[in-house]
N, C-alpha and C positions, 0 to 999 in steps of 0.2 A: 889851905884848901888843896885837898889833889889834883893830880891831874884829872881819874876817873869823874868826880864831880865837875870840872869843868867841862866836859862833853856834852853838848847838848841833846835835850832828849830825844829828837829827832835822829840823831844822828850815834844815836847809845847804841847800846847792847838790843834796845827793844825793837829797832830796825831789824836787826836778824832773826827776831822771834815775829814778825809781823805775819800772819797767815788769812787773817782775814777783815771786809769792812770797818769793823769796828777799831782796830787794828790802824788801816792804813788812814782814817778818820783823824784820830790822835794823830797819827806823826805829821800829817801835815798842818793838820792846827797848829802844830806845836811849832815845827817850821814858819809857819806863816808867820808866827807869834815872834818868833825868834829875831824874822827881820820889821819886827813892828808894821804885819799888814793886820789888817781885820778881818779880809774874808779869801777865801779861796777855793776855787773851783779845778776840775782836774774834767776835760773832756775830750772828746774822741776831736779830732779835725773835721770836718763837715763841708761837704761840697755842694750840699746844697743851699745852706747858711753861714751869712761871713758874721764873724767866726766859726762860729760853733750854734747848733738850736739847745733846745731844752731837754730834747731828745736822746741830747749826744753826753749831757752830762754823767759822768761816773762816779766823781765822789765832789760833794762839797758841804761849806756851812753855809750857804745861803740859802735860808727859807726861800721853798717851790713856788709861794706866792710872788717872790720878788727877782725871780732868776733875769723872767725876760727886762726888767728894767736892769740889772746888774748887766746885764751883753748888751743893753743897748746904749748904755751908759760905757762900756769896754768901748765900744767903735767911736765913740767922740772923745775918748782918752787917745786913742792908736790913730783917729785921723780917717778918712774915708776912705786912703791908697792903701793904706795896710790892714783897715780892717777889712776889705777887700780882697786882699790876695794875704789871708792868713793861711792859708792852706797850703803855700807854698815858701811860707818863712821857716827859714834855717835855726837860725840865730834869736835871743831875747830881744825884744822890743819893751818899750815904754813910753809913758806918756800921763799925763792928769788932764781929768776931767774940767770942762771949765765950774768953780762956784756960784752958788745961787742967790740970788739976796733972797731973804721971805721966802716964799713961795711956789711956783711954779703955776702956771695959768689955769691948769687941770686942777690945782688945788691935793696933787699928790705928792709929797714928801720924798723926795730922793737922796736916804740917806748916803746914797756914793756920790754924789756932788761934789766935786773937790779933791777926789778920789786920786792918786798915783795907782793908777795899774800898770803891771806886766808881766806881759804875757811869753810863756817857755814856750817854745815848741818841744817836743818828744818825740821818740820816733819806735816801737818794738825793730825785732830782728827782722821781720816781713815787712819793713817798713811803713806800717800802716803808723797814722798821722794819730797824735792828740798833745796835749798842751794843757799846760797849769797856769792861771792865772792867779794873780794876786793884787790885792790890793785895800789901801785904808789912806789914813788920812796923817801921812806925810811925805817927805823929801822925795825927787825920785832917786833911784839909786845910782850911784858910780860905775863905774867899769869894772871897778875892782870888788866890788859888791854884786854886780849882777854874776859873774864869774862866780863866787861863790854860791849862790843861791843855783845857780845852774849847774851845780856840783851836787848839789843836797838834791835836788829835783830828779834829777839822773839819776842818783841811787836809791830814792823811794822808789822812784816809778819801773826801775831795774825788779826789785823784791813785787810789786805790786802785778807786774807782768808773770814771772814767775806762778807768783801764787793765786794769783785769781782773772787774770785779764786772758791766759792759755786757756784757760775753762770756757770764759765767752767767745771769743772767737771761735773755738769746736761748735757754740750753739748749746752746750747743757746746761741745765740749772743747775746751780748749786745745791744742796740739802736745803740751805740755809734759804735761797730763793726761794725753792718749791713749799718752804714751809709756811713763807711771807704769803706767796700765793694763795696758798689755800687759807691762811685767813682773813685776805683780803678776797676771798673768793665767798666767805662767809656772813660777808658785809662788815667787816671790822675797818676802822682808819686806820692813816698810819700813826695819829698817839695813842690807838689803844693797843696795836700790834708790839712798841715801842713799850709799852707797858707789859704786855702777855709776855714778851722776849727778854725783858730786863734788856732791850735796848736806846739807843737815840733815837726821836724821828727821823731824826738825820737821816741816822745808818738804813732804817728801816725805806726811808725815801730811796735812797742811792740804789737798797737790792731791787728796789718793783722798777727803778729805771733800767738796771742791765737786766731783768723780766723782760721788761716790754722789750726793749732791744733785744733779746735773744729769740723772743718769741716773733719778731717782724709785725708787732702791735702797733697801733695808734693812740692807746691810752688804758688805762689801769680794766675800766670793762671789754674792752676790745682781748687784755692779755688774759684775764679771766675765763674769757669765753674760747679763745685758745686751746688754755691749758684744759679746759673740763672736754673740750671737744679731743684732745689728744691723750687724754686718760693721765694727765701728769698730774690733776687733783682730785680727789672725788668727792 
């Protein structure tokens, strides 16, 4: 085997080519994959919600239906004192979720139940706040493990800054947003946009999230009615 081949994907040649959602999608799935998590969420810091709202996410693979059980299931992995003042952690933290027997009393299935999360902090050069979370269903990591993963995490989120987080913080849409917009503006979902686009729902959920956050929305008709009141779709 070469050396080339043992590099992981995340961390290959395709980090350097990475320019957009779709893009920064993959490497961190791959990432994620890489230290055996399941899911992974990448979101702003939030000072109005410990940790982070639903609002604040940027890129993940957790379906939109299940985000607020995934954070709220993060804060009983991190504990009430850290999931509390995550806004103001430096450094990785971790923790697992307690497991379930059966059930749960509501009779909803939690599949992070059992979960090791941990949670990065991130910081841009403005120091504005967000954090990659991670987690699935094993060990929690080392010292000498979290240190790596805190190495890969910094230089996605390094290219990710770069090429698409300088755009949101200006406030523009992307081509690729305003395009999302306006078919969500036409009544399409995001699997059939996902379809129109040859892309993820995924991907497609993460643009109408930094949409509504750029546009200072409350929700997918709120950023609609935005953009058609600001000539951005027609």
């Amino acid at each position: 085997m070469t050396s080339a081949a043992a590099v992981p994907f995340h961390a290959g040649p395709e980090l350097s080519r990475a320019i957009n959602r779709t893009d920064f999608f993959r490497l961190l799935k791959a990432a994620a994959q890489h230290y055996n998590f399941d899911n992974f969420t990448l979101a702003r810091i939030s000072e109005a919600a410990t940790p982070f709202g639903e609002r604040d996410v940027v890129i993940t693979n957790v379906a939109e239906r299940r985000m607020s059980l995934f954070v709220k299931t993060l804060k009983e992995a991190l504990g009430t004192a850290k999931a509390r003042t995550a806004q103001f952690l430096t450094t990785p933290v971790h923790g697992k979720s307690a497991a379930i027997e059966g059930y749960p009393p509501d009779l909803v299935f939690n599949e992070f139940s059992g979960n090791t999360f941990l949670f990065i902090p991130l910081f841009t050069p403005e120091g504005r706040r967000y954090c990659l979370v991670l987690a699935g269903q094993r060990p929690e990591p080392d010292q000498g493990e979290v240190a790596d993963i805190l190495l890969d995490a910094m230089r996605i989120f390094d290219k990710l800054y770069e090429e698409i987080l300088t755009q949101e913080i200006s406030g523009r849409l992307t081509q690729r947003e305003t395009e999302i917009v306006k078919w969500t503006s036409e009544g399409k979902t995001s699997a059939e946009i996902a379809i129109i686009l040859g892309l993820s729902e995924h991907t497609v959920n993460s643009h109408i999230t930094a949409a509504v956050r750029k546009l200072d929305a409350v929700n997918r008709v709120h950023m609609v009615a935005i953009a058609l009141r600001n000539g951005l779709v027609s």
